[in-house]
VOBA-1610 file (N, C-alpha, C; in pm, whole numbers, padded with zeros to 5 digits, always signed):
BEGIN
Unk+01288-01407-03411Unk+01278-01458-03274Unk+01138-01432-03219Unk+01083-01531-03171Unk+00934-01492-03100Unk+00948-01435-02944Unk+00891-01344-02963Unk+00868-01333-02758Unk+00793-01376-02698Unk+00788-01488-02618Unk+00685-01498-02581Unk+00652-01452-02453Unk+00654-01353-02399Unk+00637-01311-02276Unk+00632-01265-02163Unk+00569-01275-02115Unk+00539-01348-01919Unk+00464-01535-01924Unk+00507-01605-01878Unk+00505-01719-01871Unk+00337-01711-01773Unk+00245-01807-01823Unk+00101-01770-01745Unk+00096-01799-01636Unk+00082-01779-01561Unk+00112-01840-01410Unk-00027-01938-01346Unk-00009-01987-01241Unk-00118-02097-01203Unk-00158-02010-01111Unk-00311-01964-01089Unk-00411-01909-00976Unk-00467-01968-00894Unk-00473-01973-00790Unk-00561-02031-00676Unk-00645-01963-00585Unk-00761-02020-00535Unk-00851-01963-00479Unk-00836-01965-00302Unk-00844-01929-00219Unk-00907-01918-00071Unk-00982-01950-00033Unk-00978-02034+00082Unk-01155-02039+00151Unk-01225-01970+00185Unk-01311-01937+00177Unk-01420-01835+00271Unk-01363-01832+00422Unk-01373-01686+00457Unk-01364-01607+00592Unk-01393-01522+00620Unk-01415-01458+00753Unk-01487-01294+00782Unk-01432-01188+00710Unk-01477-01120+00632Unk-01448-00977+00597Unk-01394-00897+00688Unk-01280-00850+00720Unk-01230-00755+00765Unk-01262-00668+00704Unk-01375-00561+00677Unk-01410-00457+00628Unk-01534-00450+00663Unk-01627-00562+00617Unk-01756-00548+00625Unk-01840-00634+00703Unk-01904-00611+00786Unk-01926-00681+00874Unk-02065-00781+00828Unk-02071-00934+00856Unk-02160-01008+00785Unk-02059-01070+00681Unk-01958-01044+00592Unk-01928-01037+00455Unk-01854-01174+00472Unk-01847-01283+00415Unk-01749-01316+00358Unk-01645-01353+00274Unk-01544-01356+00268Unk-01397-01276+00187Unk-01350-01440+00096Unk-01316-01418-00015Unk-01236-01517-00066Unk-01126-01431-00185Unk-00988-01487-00234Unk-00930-01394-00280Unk-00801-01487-00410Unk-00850-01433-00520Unk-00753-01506-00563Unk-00623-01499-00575Unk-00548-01574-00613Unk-00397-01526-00581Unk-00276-01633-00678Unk-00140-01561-00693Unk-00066-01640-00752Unk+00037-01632-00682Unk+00168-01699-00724Unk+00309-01619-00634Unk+00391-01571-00744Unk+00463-01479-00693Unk+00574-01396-00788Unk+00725-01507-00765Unk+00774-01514-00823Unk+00909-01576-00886Unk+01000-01586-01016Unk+01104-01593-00998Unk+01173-01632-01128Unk+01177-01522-01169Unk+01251-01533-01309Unk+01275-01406-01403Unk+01181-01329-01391Unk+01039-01356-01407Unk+00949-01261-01494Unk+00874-01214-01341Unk+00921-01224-01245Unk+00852-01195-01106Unk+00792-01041-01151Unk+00890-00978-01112Unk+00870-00822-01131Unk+00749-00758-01284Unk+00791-00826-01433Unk+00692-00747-01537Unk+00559-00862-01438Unk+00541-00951-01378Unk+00403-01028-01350Unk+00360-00925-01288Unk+00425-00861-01148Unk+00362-00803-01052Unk+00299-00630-01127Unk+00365-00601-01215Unk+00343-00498-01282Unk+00229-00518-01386Unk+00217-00623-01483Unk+00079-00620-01523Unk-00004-00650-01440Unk-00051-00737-01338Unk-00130-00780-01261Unk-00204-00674-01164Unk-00091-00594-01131Unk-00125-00438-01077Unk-00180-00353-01110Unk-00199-00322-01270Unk-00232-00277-01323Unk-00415-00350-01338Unk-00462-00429-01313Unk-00599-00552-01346Unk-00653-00525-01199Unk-00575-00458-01027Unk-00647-00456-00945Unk-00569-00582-00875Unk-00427-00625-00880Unk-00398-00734-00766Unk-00334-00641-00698Unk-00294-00683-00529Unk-00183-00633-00477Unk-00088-00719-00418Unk+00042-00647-00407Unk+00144-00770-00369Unk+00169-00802-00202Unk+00179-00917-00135Unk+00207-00914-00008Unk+00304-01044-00008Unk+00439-01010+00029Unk+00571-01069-00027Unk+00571-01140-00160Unk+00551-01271-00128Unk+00598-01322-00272Unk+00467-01364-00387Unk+00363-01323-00263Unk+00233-01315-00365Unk+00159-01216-00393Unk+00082-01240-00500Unk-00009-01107-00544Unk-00140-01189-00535Unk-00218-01074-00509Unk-00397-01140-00491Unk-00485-01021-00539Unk-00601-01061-00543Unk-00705-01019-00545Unk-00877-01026-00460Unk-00972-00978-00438Unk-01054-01037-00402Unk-01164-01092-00504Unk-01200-01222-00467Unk-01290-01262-00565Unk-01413-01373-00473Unk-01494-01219-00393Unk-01589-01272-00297Unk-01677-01302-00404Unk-01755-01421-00330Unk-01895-01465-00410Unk-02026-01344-00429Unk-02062-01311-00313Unk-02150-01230-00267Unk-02122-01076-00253Unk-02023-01045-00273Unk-01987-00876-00291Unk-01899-00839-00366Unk-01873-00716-00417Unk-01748-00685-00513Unk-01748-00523-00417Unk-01777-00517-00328Unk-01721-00346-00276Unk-01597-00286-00261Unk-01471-00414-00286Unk-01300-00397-00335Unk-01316-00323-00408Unk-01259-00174-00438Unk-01259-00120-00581Unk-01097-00033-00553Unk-01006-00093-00647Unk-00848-00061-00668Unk-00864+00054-00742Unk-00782+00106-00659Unk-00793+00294-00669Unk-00672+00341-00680Unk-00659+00454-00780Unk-00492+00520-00812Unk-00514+00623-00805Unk-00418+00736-00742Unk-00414+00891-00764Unk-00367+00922-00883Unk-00365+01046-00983Unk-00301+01065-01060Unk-00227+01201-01023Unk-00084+01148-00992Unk-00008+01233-00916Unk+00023+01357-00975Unk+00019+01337-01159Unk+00056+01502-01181Unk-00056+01615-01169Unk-00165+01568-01196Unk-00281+01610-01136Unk-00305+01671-00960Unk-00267+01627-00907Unk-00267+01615-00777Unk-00338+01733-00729Unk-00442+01800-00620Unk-00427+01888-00598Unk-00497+01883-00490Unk-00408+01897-00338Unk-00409+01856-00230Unk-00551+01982-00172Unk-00606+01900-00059Unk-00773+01978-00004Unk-00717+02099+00108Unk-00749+02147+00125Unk-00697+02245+00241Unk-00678+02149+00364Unk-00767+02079+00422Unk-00733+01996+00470Unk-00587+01884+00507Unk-00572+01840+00339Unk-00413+01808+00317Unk-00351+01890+00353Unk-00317+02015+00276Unk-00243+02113+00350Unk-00178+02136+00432Unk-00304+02138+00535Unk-00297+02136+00659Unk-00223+02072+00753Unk-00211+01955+00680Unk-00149+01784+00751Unk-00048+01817+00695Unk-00015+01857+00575Unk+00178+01855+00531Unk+00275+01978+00624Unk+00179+02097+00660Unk+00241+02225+00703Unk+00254+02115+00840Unk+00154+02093+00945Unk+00241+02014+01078Unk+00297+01884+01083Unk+00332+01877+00947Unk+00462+01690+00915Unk+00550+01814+00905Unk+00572+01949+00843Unk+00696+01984+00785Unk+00808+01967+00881Unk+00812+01912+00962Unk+00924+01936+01064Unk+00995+01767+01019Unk+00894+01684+00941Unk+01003+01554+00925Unk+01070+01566+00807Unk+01175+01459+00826Unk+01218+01411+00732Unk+01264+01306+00631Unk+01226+01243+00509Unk+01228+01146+00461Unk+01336+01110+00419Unk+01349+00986+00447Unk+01515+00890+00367Unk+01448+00761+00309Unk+01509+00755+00173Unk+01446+00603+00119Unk+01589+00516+00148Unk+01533+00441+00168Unk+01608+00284+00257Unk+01578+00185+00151Unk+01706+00088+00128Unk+01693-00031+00089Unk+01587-00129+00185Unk+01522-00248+00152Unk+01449-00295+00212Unk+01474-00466+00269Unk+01546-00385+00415Unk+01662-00437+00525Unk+01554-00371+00626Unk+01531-00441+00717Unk+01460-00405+00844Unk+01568-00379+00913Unk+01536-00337+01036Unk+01610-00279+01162Unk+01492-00344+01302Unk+01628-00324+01370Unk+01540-00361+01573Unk+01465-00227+01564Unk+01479-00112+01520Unk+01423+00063+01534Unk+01278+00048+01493Unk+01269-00001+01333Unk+01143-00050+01308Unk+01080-00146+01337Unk+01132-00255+01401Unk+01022-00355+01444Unk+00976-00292+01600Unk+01056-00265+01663Unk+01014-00184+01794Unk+00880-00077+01743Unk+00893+00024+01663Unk+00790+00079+01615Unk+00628+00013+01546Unk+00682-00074+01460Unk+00579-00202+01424Unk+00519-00237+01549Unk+00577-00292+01618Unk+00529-00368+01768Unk+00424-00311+01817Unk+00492-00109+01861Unk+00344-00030+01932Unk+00265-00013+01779Unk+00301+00009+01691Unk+00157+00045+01597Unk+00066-00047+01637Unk+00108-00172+01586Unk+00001-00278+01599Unk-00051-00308+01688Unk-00022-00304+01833Unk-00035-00320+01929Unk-00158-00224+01988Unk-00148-00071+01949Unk-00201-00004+01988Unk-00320+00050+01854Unk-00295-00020+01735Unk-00431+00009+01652Unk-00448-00115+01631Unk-00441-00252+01595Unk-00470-00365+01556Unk-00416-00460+01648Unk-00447-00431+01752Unk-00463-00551+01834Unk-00510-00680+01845Unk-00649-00662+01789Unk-00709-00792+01742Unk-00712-00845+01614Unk-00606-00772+01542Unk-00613-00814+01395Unk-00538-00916+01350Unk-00511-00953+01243Unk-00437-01098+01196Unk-00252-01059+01199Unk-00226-00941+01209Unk-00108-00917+01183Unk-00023-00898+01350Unk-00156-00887+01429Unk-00124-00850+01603Unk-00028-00996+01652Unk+00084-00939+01707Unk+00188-01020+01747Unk+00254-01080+01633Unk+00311-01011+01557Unk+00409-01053+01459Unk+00555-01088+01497Unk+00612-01141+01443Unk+00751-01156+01482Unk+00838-01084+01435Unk+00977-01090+01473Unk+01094-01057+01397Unk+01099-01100+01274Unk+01111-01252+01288Unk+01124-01316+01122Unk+01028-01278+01015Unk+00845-01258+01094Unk+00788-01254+01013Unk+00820-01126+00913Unk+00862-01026+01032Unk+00870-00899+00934Unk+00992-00948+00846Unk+01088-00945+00912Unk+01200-00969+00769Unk+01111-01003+00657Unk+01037-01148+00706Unk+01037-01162+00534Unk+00929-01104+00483Unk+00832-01012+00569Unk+00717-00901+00459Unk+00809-00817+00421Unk+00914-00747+00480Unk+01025-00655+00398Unk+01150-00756+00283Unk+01192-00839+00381Unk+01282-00873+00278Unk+01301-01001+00161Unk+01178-01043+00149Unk+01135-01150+00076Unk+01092-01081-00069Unk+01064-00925-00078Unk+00995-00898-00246Unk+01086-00919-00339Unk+01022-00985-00393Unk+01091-01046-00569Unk+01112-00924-00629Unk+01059-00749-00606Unk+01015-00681-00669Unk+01105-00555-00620Unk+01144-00451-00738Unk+01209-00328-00683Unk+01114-00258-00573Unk+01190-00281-00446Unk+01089-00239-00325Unk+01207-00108-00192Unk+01153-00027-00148Unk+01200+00067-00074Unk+01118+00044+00057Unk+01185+00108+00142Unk+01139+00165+00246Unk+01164+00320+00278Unk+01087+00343+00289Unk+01115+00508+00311Unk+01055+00556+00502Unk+01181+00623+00561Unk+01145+00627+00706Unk+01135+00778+00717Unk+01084+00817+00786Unk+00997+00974+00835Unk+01022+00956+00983Unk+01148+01058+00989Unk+01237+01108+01099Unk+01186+01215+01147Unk+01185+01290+01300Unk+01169+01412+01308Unk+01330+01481+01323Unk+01328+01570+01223Unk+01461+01627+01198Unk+01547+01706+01285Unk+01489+01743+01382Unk+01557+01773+01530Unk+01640+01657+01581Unk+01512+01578+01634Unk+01569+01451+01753Unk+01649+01309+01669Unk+01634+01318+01563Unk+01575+01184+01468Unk+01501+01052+01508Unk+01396+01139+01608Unk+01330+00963+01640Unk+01239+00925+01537Unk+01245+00778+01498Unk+01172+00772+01373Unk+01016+00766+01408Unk+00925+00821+01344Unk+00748+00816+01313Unk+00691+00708+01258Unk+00772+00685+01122Unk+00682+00601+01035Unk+00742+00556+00930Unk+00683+00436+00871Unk+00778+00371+00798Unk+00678+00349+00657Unk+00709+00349+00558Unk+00629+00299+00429Unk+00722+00210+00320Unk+00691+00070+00332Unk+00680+00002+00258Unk+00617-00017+00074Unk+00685+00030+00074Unk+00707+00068-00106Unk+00737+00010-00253Unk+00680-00032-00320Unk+00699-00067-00440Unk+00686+00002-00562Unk+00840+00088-00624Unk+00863+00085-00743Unk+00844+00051-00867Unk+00745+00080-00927Unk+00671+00060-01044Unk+00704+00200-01193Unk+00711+00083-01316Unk+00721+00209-01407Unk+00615+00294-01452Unk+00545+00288-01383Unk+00433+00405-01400Unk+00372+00436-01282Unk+00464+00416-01160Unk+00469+00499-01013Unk+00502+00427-00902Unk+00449+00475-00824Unk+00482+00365-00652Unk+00341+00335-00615Unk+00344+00146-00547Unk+00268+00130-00483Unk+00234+00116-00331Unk+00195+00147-00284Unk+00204+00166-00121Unk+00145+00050-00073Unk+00264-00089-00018Unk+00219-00160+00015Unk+00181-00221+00169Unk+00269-00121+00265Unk+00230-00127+00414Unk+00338-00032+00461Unk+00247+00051+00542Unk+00299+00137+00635Unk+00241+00148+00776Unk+00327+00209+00881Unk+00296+00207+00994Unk+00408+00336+01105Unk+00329+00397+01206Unk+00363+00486+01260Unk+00386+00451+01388Unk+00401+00613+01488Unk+00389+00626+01629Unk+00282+00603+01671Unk+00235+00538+01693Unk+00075+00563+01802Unk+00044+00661+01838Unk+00119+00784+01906Unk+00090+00871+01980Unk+00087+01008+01891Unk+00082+00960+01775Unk+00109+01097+01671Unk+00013+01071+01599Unk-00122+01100+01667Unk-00239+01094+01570Unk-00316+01223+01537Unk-00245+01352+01637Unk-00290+01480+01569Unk-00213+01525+01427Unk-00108+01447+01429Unk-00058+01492+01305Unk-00122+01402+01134Unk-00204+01302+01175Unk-00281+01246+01086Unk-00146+01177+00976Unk-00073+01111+01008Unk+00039+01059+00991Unk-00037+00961+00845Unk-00090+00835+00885Unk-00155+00811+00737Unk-00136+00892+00621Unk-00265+00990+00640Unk-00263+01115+00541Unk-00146+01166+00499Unk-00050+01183+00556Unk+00075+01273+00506Unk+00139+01184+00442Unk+00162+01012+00478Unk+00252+00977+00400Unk+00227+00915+00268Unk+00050+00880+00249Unk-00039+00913+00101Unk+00047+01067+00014Unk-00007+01154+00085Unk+00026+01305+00016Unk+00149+01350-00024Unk+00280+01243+00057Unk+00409+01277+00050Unk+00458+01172-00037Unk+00367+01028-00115Unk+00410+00959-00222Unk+00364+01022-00346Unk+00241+01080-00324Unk+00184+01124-00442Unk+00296+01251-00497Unk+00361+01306-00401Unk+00473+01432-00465Unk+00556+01364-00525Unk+00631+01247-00458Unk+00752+01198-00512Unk+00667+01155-00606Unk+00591+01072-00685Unk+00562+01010-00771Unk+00583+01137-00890Unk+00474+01240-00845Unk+00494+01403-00892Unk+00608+01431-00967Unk+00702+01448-00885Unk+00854+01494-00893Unk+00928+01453-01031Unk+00885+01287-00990Unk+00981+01169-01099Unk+00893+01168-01231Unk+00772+01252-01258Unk+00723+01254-01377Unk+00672+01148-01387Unk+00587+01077-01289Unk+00507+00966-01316Unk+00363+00918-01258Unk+00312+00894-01347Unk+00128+00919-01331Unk+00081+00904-01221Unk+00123+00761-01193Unk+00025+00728-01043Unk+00086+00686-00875Unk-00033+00661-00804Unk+00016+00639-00702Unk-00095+00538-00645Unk-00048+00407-00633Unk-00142+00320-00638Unk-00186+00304-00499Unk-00335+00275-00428Unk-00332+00279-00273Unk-00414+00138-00230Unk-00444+00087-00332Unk-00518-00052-00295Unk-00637-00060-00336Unk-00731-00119-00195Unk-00877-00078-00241Unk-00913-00013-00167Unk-01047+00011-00217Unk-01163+00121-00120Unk-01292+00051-00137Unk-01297+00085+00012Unk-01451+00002+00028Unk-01518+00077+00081Unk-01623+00194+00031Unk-01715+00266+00070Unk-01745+00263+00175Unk-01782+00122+00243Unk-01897+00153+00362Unk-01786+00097+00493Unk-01667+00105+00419Unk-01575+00093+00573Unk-01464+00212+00582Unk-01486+00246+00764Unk-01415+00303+00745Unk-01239+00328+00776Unk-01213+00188+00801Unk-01066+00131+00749Unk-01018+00203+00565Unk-01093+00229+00496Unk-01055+00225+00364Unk-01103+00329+00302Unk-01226+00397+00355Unk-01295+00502+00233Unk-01245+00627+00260Unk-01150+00653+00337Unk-01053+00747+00327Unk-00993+00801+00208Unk-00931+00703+00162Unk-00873+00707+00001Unk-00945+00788-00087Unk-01074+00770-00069Unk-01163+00875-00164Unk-01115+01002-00131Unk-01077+01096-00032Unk-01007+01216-00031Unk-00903+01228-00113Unk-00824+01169-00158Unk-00728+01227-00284Unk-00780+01227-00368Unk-00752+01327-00429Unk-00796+01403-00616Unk-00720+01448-00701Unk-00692+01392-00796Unk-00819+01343-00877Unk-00764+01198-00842Unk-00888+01087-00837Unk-00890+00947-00815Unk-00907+00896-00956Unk-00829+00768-00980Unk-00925+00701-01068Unk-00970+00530-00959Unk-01071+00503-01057Unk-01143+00328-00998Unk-01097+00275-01099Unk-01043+00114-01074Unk-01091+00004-01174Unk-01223-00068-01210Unk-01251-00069-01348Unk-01371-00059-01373Unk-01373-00209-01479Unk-01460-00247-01520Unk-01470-00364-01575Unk-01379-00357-01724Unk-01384-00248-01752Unk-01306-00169-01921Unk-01185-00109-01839Unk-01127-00109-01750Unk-01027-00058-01745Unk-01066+00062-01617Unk-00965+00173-01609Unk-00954+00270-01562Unk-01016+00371-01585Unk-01117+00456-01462Unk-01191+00526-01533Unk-01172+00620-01389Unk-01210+00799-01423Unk-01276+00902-01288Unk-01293+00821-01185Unk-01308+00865-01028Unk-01357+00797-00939Unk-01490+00845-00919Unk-01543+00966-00966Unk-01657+01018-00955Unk-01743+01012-01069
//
């Protein structure tokens, strides 16, 4: 019997538009859609090359004039959080995590609403809908979670992470918090609190997207260690 596969899929390109990262830049990105049987092994090799998934498609960037995208993984058994981290997990310790099938709620779109509202106001995602979210949560072709971060006293929820299940870890495909809980550096903790579970389950990585040096939407990511970059040969140190 022959195997033949993953079936090749058809790619398409984007028009040129402003860089949300870099200012001057502009962005083009290639992309396919996930479907059918082989949805899930597509999104998993492709992930592995530097695409990421946003519902039923996966993309990449493929600007004319810049390549400063660089798809970055923690290697979670490695892990070894900065004092800093630390720091951020000892004042989260009071939450608590539940992984959720990926079913929205009125709880989280109410929460969605002030994130965006109050950090991305002017961004492409500002004034989203009900429907739209359903279908960024409930449209993945792909084994996908939500995991919500309760405070374990009151249970009002913080933050939500949008999650994809992968056999060689989780990818973190959108998350979002309280607004008003920015001494607790909420981002940071829920990076530091995938990289454990990934830890836990005995599996290498923890995928975070890209990083773009000279923004600082993204070059955050460079704080987890050990990093790796995608590199033209593959996976290599981030340093």
């Amino acid at each position: 019997m022959t195997d033949q596969g993953i079936q090749f899929p058809k790619f398409y390109v984007t028009a040129s538009s402003p860089c949300p990262y870099i200012e001057g830049q502009e962005e083009r990105k290639v992309f396919t859609e996930l479907r059918g049987p082989d949805a899930e092994a597509l999104n998993e090799a492709l992930g592995k090359v530097g695409f990421r998934r946003s519902q039923t498609v996966v993309y990449r960037p493929a600007c004319e004039t810049c390549a400063e995208c660089v798809s970055v993984r923690v290697l979670a058994q490695q892990y070894t959080p900065s004092r800093s981290q630390r720091r951020i997990a000892k004042l989260n310790a009071d939450l608590s995590a539940e992984v959720k099938p990926p079913v929205t709620t009125d709880e989280q779109f109410d929460l969605l609403s002030r994130y965006l509202g109050a950090r991305h106001g002017d961004g492409s995602m500002a004034g989203m809908t009900r429907s739209e979210f359903d279908d960024m949560v409930e449209s993945s072709p792909v084994q996908t979670v939500q995991i919500e971060y309760r405070k374990s006293i009151t249970g009002e929820l913080i933050a939500v992470a949008l999650t994809d299940e992968l056999t060689d870890g989780l990818s973190m495909v959108y998350s979002f918090f309280a607004p008003d809980m920015e001494r607790r550096s909420i981002g940071t903790y829920l990076i530091h609190d995938h990289i454990l579970r990934s830890a836990r389950a005995n599996q290498p990585h923890v995928y975070l997207g890209y990083y773009v040096k000279d923004s600082s939407k993204m070059n955050y990511k460079a704080r987890f260690k050990p990093l790796e970059r995608l590199g033209p040969n593959g996976w290599y140190p981030f340093d």
